[in-house]
C-alpha positions, 0 to 999 in steps of 0.5 A, a space after each residue: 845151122 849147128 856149129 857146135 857137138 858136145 860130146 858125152 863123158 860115157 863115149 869113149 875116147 875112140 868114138 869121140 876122135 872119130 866123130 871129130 875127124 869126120 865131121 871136120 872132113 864133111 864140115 870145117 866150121 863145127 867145133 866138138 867139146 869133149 866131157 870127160 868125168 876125168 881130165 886125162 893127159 893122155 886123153 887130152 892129147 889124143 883128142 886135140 890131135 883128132 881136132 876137138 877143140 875143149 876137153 872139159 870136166 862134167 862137174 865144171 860148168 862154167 868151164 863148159 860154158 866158156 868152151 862153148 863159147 870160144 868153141 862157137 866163135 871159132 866155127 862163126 869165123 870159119 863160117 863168115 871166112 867163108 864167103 869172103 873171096 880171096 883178097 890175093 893171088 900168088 905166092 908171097 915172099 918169105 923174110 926170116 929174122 933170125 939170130 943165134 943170141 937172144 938180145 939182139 934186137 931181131 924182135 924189134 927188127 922183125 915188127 918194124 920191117 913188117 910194118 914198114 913193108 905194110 905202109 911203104 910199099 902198101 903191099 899186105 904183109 903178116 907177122 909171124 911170132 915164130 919163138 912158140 915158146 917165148 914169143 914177144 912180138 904180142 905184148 911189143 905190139 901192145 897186143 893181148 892174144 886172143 888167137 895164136 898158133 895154138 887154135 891151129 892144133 885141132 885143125 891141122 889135118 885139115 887147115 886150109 887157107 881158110 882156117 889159116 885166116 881165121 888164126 890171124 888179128 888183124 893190126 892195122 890196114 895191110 899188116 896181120 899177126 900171128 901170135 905165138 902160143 900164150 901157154 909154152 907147153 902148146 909146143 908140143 902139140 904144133 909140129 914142123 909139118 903144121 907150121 909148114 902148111 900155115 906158112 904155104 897158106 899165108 904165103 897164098 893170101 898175103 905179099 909178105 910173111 916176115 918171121 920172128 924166131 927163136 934163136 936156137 935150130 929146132 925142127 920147126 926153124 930149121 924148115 922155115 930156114 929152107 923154105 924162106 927166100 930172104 934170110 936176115 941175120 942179126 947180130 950185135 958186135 960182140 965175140 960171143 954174138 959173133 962167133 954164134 953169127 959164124 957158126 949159124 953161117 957154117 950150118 946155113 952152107 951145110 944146108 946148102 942154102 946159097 949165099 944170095 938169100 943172105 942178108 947180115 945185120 949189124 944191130 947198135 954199130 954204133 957202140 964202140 966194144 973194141 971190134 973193127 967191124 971190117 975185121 969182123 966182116 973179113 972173119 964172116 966172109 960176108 959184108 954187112 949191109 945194113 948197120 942199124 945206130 943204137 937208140 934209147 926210143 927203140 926199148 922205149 917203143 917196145 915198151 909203149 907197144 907201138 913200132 918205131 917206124 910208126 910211131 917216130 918215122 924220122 928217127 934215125 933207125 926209124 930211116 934205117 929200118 924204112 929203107 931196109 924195107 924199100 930195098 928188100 921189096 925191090 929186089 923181092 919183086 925183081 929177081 928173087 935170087 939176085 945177090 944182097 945188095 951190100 949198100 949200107 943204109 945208116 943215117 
């Protein structure tokens, strides 16, 4: 059964979109390859947008080959996904790390609660890399990507669970990742609105979906801030974190997003920088509840490319972070909008 078109370097632009878009209505796994006698950027643009999936020049044959290539394993995905039956009902919770400065450790925050909510609570969990432009969670994890959000672009019109399963590498039992895009410039071409319905998709075949983010207000995050039921914010203590943490609060409110999915963090607590923290917690107006200790082996794991809780479950944020988790799923699978519980859990 064909899995793949290539397209000709004579057939224009228009053609060749709408070949794509309608092959990829009345068969989802058939990949197009475009030849061009020119690399166009504004043809490039036009055909990723109509879900073809390589633009490649007619005198570069190895790059032809190559777009087969990645083209045909895309469409063997589809088509294996195919006739898997689907693993969960329902509709997954959505935990969102966010912080306002980078450097407060919510990358390693983000892993390691998902890992522990995969091995804690066995409930299937993925990880979402949503920094698309600077995302870490792949080399942290010790991962090189070979699917990222960005083999999303040339389904987006039509991405379904399915497809959506197919963008996913799967890291241990119950925990799959999403990668953010190995090129920056991929942002582009990822829109609010795709991310919006990859999200829906995983919260359908996965319990949890734990988000990494950039720490600035994009579209994209902005979205995810209202559409998430728990909202993690981190921040270490320090004025200009603090003050960011306060501003992020503020905007929160203006969006009307109640306090109750709100969950404060205080990363390195233990780090003595002149702030009281209950001075700090008073200028919130919110109690932190969870302090999370300074630990040389958590930039030690990130550099093995291994999560703590995996890799020393008794460290003492290793403990911290495990109970952060079993806390989170107990009240996920309670009330959804039952109120931060403000028990500290330090070791």
């Amino acid at each position: 059964e064909e899995q793949l078109i290539i397209v000709g370097p004579d057939v224009k632009i228009a053609t060749a979109t709408s070949i794509a878009e309608n092959f990829r209505l009345s068969k989802s796994s058939l990949g197009v390859v475009l030849l061009r006698k020119r690399l166009d950027i504004s043809e490039m643009s036009e055909a990723i947008r109509a879900g073809i999936r390589e633009v490649v020049s007619i005198d570069d044959a190895a790059s032809l080959v190559a777009a087969c290539k990645r083209s045909l394993a895309i469409s063997r995905q589809l088509s294996d996904l195919g006739q898997l039956a689907p693993n969960h009902s329902g509709r997954g919770k959505i935990l969102m790390v966010f912080s306002a400065k980078g450097g407060s450790g919510k990358t390693a925050l983000a892993i390691n609660l998902a890992q522990a909510l995969s091995m804690d609570t066995d409930k299937k969990v993925v990880l979402m890399d949503l920094d698309l432009q600077f995302g870490d969670i792949a080399i942290s994890m010790g991962i090189e990507p070979k699917k990222t959000i960005s083999d999303a672009i040339s389904m987006q019109n039509e991405i379904d669970e399915l497809a959506t399963s197919s963008l996913l590498t799967s890291y241990n039992k119950n925990l799959d990742l999403l990668l953010a895009p190995s090129n920056p410039t991929d942002v582009e071409y990822i829109s609010s609105h795709l991310i919006s319905k990859v999200i829906e998709n995983l919260r359908m075949s996965h319990d949890y979906l734990v988000i990494d983010t950039s720490p600035t207000f994009t579209e994209t995050i902005l979205d995810t801030l209202d559409q998430a039921d728990r909202i993690f914010l981190m921040t270490t203590l320090d004025m200009p974190s603090i003050k960011n943490l306060k501003l992020v609060v503020e905007t929160l409110q203006a969006m009307n997003i109640p306090d109750n999915k709100l969950e404060f963090i205080l990363n390195r607590s233990d780090l003595d920088t002149g702030l009281n923290i209950r001075e700090v917690e008073a200028m919130l107006g919110h109690v932190f509840s969870t302090l999370i200790p300074s630990n040389t082996q958590v930039p030690a794991s990130t550099n093995r490319g291994i999560p703590l809780v995996l890799s020393d479950p008794s460290n003492n944020v290793s403990r911290v972070i495990t109970n952060l988790a079993k806390r989170t799923d107990a009240l996920m699978s309670s009330v959804d909008s039952a109120p931060t519980q403000n028990t500290r859990a330090v070791s």
